[in-house]
C-alpha positions in Angstrom: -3.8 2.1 -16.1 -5.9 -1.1 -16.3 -9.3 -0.7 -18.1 -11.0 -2.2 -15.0 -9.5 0.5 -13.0 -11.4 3.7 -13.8 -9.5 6.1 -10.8 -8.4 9.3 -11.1 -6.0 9.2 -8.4 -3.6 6.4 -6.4 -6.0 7.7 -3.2 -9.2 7.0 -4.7 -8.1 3.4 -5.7 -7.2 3.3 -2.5 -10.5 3.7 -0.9 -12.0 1.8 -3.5 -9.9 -0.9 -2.3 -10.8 -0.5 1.4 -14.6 -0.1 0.3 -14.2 -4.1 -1.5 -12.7 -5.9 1.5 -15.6 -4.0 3.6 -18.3 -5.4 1.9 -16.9 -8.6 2.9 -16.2 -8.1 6.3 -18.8 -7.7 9.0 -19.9 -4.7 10.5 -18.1 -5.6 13.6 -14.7 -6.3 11.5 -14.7 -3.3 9.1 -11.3 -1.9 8.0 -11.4 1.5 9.4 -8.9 4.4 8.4 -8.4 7.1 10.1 -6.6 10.6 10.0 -4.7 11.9 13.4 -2.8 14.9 12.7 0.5 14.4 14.8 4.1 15.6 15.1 6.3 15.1 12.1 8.0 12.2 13.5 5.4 10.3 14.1 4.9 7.1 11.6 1.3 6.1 10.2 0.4 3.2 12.7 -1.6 0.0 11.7 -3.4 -2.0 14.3 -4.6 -5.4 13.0 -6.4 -5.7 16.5 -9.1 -3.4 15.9 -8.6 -3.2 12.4 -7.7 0.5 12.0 -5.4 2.1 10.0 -4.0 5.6 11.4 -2.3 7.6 8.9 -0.4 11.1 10.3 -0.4 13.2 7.2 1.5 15.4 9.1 4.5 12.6 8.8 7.9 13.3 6.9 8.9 10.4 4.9 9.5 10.4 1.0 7.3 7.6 0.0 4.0 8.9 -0.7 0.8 8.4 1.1 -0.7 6.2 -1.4 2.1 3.5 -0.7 1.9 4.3 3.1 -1.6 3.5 2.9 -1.4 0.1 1.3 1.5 -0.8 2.9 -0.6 -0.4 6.3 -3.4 -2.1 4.7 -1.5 -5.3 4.2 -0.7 -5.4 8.2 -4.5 -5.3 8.8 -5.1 -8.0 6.0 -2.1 -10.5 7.4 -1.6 -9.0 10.7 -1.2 -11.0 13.9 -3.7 -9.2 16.0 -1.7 -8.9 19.0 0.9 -6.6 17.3 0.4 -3.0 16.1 2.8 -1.9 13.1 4.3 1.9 12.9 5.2 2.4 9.3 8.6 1.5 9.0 8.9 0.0 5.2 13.1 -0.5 5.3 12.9 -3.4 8.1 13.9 -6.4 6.6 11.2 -8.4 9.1 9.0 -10.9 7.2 5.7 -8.8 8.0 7.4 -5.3 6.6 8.4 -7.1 3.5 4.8 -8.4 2.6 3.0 -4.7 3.6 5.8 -3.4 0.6 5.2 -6.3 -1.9 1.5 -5.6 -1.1 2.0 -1.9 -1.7 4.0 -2.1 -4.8 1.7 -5.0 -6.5 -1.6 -2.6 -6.1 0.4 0.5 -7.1 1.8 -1.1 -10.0 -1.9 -2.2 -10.8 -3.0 1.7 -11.1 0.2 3.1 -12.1 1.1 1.0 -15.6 -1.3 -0.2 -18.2 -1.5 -4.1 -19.9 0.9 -3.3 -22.5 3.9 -1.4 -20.4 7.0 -2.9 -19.7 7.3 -2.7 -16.7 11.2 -2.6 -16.1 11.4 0.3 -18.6 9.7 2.7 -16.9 10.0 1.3 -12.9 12.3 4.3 -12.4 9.2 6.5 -13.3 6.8 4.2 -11.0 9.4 4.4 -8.2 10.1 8.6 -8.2 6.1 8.8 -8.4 5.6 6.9 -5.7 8.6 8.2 -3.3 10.1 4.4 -3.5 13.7 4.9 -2.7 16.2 3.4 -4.7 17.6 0.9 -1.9 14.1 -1.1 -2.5 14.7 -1.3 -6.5 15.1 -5.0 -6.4 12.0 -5.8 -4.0 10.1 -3.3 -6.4 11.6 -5.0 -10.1 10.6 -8.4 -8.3 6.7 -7.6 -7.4 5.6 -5.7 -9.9 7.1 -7.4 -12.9 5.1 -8.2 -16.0 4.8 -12.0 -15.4 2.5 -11.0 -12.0 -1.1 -10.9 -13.8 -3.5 -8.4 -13.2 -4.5 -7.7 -10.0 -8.3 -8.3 -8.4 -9.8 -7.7 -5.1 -10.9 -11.0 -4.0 
């Protein structure tokens, strides 16, 4: 982990994260993430419209909720505000492809210190994460050591 990031969990940074763009925002434009317990089957849901993030933590899917919630984050930071995004990280559309690279790049950031190589252990980051093989390249190509560290702007 990054001496900048002081986290004890993905979650916290997470919130953290959230916390920094905030302070930016207005009150009136605030990120807001919210919890609705639903049915198994139903996906997290982002909604760049009114800037909320609804995560089901009820909802079966192997990637874990720390790459759910960043990956939903990224909708609300690029999203067209007249869409809404159920999670759904194996489309191959433009906008799911940036909420994973988005995901990956601020996992990677908490997950691996300044000195790991970063292809020798992305099998580790990708089984801690719940990233499922089929998105190893995507994964090798975002959160390889040339990408510097990582900032909230």
């Amino acid at each position: 982990m990054y001496e900048y990031l002081d986290y004890s969990s993905p979650l916290e940074y997470f919130d953290d994260v959230v916390v920094k763009y905030n302070v930016k925002r207005s009150s009136n434009n605030r990120i807001n993430v919210v919890e609705v317990h639903g049915h198994e089957y139903d996906p997290d849901v982002a909604s760049p419209f009114d800037n909320t993030i609804i995560i089901n933590p009820n909802f079966k899917t192997k990637f874990s909720l720390p790459f759910r919630k960043f990956h939903e984050l990224q909708h609300i930071l690029n999203g067209e505000q007249h869409k809404a995004y159920a999670f759904s990280p194996l489309a191959k559309n433009d906008a799911e492809i940036s909420a994973n690279a988005y995901a990956f790049k601020m996992l990677a950031d908490f997950y691996f210190d300044e000195n790991t190589d970063r292809y020798s252990k992305l099998y580790d980051f990708m089984a801690y994460f719940g990233i499922p093989m089929s998105l190893e390249s995507a994964v090798l190509t975002n959160i390889s050591s040339k990408f510097p560290k990582r900032r909230i702007k």
